[in-house]
N, C-alpha and C positions, 0 to 999 in steps of 0.2 A: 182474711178471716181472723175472727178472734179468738185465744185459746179455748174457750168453750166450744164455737162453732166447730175449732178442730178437733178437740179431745170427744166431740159427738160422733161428727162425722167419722175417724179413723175407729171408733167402738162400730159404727155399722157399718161400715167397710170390713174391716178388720175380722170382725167378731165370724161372720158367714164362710170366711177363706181358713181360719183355723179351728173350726169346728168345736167350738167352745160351748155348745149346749147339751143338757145335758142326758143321760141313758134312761131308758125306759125304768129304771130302777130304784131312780131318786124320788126321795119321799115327798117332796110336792108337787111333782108332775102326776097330772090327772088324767092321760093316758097318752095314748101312743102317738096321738099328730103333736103335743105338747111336748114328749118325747124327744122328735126327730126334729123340730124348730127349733134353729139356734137361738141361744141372745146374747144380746150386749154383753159385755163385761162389766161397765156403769152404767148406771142411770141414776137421776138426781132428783130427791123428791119422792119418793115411793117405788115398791119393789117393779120388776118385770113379772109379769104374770108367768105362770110356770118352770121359774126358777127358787134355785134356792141362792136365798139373798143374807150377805154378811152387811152390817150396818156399820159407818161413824156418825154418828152424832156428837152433839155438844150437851154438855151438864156440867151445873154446878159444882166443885167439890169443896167440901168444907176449908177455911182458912187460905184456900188459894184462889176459886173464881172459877170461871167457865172455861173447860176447857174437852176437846177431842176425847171420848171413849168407845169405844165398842158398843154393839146392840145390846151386853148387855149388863151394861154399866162401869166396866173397867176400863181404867186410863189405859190412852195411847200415849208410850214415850219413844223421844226424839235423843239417840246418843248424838252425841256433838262433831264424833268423828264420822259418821256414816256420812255425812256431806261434806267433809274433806276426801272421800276416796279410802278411808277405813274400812275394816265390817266387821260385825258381831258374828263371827262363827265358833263351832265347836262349844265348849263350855260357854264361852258367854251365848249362845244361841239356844241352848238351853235353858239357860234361868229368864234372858230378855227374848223369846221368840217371834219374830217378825210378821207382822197381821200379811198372810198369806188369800189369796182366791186361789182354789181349786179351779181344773174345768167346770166342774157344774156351777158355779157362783158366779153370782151378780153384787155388787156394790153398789151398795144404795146410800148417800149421804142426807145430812140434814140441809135441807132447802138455802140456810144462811152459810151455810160454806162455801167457798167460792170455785167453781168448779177447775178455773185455771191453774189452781193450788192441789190437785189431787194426780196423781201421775197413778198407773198401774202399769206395771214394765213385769218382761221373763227375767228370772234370776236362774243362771247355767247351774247353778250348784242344787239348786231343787229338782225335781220329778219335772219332766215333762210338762207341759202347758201349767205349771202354777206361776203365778203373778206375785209381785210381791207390791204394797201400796207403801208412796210415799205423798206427805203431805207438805208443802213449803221446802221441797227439796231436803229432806228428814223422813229416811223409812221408820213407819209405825213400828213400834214395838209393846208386847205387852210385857210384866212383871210376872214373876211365878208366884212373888211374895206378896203380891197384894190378893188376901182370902177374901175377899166382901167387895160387893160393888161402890162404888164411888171410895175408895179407898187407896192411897195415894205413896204406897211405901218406898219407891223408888225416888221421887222426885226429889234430885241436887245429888243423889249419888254418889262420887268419885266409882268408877266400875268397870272393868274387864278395859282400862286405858283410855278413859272417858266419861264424860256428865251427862247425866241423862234427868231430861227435861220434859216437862206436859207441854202442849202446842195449843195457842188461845187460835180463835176465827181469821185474825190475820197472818198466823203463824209464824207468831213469835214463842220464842222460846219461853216457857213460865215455869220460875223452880218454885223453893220453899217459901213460906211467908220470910219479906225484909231482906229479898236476893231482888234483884234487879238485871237482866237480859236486852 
């Protein structure tokens, strides 16, 4: 099998054995049999119907080029030690917080990202069944200080013992204009 075939397969396996859909009381489920039907944790391409779905996509940002944000326009950044076996906890977890799924969420990416590059794994230090997403072996992270979408204030860093970088479609590391990765 190829990491797609698997990363699909273990979401519908997976997804039905740990009860990941979500309660009659999330706001876009449209009632009660939509309710009780689990879903996936990913899907690629457009949301699961009757979930609530957190998006990455890809967008332009000025001076640096295309790169990984959120559905809703803010960068995803990559600290450099969280793929050495580091982590951003405590204070630095709070200024860079980790693009998380809840139970109720679904991850829906943009079509040209490659699904073999998207991991979503449990992290022991969160609540119960939250996920945390990594992309290119690099947990997503968001900025606290970037106020506006497509706005880039973290990128090159030095920070909480590490550089923190945007991540292009192949997922490579992209800092500031005239850095090179």
């Amino acid at each position: 099998m190829n990491g797609r075939s698997t990363l699909v397969l273990a979401a519908i396996v997976v997804a039905p054995l740990i009860g990941c859909g979500g309660d009659s009381s999330a706001q876009s489920h449209t009632g009660t049999a939509a309710a009780k039907k689990p879903v996936p944790w990913y899907v690629h391409g457009g949301p699961a119907p009757g979930a609530l779905t957190r998006h990455i996509v890809v967008k332009p940002i000025p001076h640096i080029g295309l790169v990984l944000v959120n559905g809703k326009g803010f960068p995803l950044y990559a600290f450099v030690p969280d793929r050495q076996g580091a982590s951003c906890t405590d204070a630095c977890a709070s200024t860079w917080p980790v693009f998380t799924l809840m139970r109720e969420h679904v991850l829906d990416s943009s079509p040209e990202l490659p699904e073999n590059l998207i991991r979503i794994e449990p992290e022991e230090r969160l609540p119960e069944r939250t996920r945390v997403v990594s992309y290119a072996g690099y947990l997503l992270h968001s900025y606290t200080r970037d106020t506006h979408p497509l706005t880039s204030a973290g990128v090159g860093l030095d920070n909480y013992g590490g550089r923190w970088y945007l991540l292009s479609i192949p997922g490579r590391l992209v800092g500031p204009p005239g850095t090179a990765k």
